[in-house]
N, C-alpha and C positions, 0 to 999 in steps of 0.2 A: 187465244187460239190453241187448240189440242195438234198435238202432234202425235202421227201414230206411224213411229221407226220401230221395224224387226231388221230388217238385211243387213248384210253389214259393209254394200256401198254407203247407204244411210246412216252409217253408224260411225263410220269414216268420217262422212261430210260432218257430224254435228260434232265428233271429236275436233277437226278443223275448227267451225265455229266459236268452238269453245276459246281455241290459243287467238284467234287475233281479235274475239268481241273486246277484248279489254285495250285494245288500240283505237285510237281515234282516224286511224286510216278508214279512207273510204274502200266500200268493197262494192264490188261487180257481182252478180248472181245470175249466170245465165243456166239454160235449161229449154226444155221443149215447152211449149204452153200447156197448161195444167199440170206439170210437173210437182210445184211444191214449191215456186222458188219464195210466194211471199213468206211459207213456214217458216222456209230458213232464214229469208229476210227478220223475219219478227222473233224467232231464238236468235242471231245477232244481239238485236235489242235486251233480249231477256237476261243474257247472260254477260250483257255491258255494266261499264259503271255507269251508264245513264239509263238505267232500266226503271229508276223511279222517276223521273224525267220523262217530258211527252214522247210519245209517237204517230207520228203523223205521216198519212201514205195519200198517194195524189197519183194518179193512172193519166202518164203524158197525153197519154192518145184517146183517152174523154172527152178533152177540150178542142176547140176550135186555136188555133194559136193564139189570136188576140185576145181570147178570155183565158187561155194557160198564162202569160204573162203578168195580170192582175190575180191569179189564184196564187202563184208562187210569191212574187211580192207586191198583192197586195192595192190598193189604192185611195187618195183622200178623196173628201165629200167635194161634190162639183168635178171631179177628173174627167167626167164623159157623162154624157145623157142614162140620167137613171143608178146614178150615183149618188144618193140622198146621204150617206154616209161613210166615215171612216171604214175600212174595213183592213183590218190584219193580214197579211200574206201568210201561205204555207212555211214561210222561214221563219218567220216570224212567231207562230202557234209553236214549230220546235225548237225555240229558243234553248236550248240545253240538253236539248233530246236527241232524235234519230227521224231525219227526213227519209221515207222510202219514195222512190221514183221509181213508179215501176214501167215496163215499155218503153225506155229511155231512147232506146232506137228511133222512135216516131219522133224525135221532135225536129223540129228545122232547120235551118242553120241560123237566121237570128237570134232563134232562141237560145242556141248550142252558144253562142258566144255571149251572150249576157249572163249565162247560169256558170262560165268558164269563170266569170268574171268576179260573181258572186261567192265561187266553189275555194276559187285562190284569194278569199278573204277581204275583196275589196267592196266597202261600203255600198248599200246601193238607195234610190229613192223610188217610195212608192208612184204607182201613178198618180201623177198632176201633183206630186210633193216637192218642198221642199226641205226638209231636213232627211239627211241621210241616217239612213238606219245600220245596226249593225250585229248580227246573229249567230249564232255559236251552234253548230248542229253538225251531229255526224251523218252522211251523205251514203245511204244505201240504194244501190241502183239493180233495174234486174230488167233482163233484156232476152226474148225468144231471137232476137238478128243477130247473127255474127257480129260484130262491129268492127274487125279488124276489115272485113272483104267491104262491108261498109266506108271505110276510111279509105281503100283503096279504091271504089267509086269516086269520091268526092262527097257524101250524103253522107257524113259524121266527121266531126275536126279529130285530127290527129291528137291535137294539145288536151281536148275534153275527152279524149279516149284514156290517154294513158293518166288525167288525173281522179276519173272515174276504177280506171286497173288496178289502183294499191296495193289490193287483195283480191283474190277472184276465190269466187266455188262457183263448181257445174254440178247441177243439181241431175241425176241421171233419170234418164227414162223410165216409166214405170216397168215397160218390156222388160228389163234389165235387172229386176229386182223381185222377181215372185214370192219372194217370202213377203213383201209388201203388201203384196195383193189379198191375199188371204188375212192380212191382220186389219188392211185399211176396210175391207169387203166386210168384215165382224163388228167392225166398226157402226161401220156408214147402216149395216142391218138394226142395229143395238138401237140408232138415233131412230132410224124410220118404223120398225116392228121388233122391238124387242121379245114378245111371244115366238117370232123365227129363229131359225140357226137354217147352218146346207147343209145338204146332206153331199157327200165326201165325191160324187159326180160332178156337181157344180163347181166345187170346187176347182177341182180338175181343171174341169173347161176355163174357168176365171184365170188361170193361173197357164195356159195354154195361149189364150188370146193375148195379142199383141200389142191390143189398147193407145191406139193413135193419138188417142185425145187423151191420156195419162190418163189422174186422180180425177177428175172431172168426168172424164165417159165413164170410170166405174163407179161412181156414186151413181150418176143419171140408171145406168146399168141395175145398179141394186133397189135403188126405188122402184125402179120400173117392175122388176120381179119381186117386191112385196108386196105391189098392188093386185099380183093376179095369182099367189100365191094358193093353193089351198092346202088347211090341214097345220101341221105346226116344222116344215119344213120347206127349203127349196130347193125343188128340183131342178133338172137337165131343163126340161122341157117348158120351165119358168123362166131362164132367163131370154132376153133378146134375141130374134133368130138369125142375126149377123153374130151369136158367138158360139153357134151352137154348132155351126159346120163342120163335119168330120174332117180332122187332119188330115193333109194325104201323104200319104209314105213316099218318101223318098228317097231312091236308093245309092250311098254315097259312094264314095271312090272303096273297089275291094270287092263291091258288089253285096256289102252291108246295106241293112236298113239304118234310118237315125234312130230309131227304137232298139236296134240293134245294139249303135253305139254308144248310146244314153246308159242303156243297161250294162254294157261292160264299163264306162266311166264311175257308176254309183258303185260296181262289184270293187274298184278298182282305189276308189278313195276309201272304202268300208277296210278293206287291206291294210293302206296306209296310215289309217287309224287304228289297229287291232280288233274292228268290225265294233269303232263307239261311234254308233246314230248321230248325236248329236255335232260330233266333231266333221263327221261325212258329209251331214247336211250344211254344214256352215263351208265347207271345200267346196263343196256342188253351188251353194247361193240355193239351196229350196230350203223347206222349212223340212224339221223331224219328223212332223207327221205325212207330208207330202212322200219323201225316202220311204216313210214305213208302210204307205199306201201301193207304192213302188215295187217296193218287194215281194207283198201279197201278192201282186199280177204275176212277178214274174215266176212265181210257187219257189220262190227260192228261201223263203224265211229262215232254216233252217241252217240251208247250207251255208248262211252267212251270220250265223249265231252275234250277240249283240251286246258289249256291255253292258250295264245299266248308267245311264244316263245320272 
């Protein structure tokens, strides 16, 4: 799986990644849905000592519960009607590797107690078996629900929270991260119409929207605008018309516009820096080229003269 980090929340998170993949603690990976949590669930793996060792990922909330119980571990021939054969459980397949559970929120509570059960090392039998089995796997879990307000319900066990907790990353919002957006956007273009590029309007706009549905609504997003594309670029008027809507100004305390103050925070970290682009742009979280588009509008190129990068 390709990973494509420019920001440097992003950059952050896989520095994390990096100090505890070499632990056998189990980690928690929560985040918005289409965030990126399995990325980072699967650099975990890459960058473990069991990276050459399976990987195996199982989506809680697929299954029906009484067929999640025989996917995870497994069942003998004759267990139940339509059961012609042995079949190996998901713990089982990552024997020495890295179990991802993703959605880990959905599951229920019987099941929350026999996978506690399984999680704190104690032997378990397949369905309709009898010899106990016994499995070695590092336990990555990744959840869109809170789980603590969840625990606080009564709909997730305290004890399977905090041995699920080891380690936690929160994977952040794509909103959060615009330099992301323009690099995963070049991306996602490159896989669908490599003859395209944006042209520096769309961009704009991509990087302006808010994107609810993270990594996911902009892929959908960019196919979508290379299918109606014409010519060897895309414009404004290509992408979606939920992202094309004109900002509206709004005017903050002081009786500024946020355009207003956008523009004196970029004058203001360019300062801070001795006016080096690159350094400004990584203060702000946008990309260099985003800044240097920035400044065109605001006709200040000049005034704000620019190391070389």
């Amino acid at each position: 799986m390709t990973a494509v980090i420019r920001s440097l929340p992003m950059r952050q998170v896989l520095s994390t990644v990096q100090k505890i993949a070499k632990s056998n603690a189990a980690v928690l990976v929560t985040g918005e849905t289409g965030s990126g949590k399995e990325v980072i669930a699967r650099a975990i793996h890459h960058y473990s000592l069991r990276c050459t060792r399976p990987w195996i990922d199982v989506n809680c909330a697929a299954f029906p519960d009484h067929l999640l119980e025989s996917e995870l571990f497994g069942y003998e021939k004759g267990a139940f009607s339509g059961a012609d054969s042995m079949k190996q459980g998901m713990f089982e397949l990552a024997n020495g590797g890295t179990l991802f559970l993703d959605e880990i929120g959905e599951l229920d509570l019987k099941m929350q107690v026999k996978l506690l059960r399984v999680l704190d090392g104690t032997p378990y039998y397949r369905l309709g078996g009898t010899r106990k089995v016994v499995s070695d796997v590092r336990i990555i879990a990744a959840t869109n629900v809170d789980l603590r307000a969840a625990v606080e319900k009564g709909a997730f066990r305290r004890d399977l929270y905090h041995r699920l907790d080891q380690a936690r990353l929160e994977v952040p919002a794509l909103r959060t991260r615009p330099e992301d957006v323009e690099a995963l956007a070049t991306f996602f273009l490159d896989q669908e119409a490599p003859h395209l590029s944006f042209a520096d309007s769309a961009i704009d706009i991509l990087q302006a929207y808010s994107w609810p549905g993270n990594v996911r609504e902009l892929r959908n997003a960019v196919v979508k605008a290379a299918l109606v594309a014409e010519g060897s670029q895309i414009h404004e008027h290509d992408l979606p018309q939920g992202l094309c809507h004109a900002p509206i100004r709004v005017r903050a305390a002081g009786g500024r516009t946020l355009d207003e103050l956008e523009q004196q925070a970029i004058f203001s970290a360019l300062s801070e820096t001795g006016g080096r682009q690159d350094r400004a742009a990584r203060i702000l979280g946008i990309s260099q080229r985003t800044l240097i588009r920035k400044l065109k509008i605001y006709g200040n190129q000049e005034a704000c003269p620019a190391v070389a990068s």
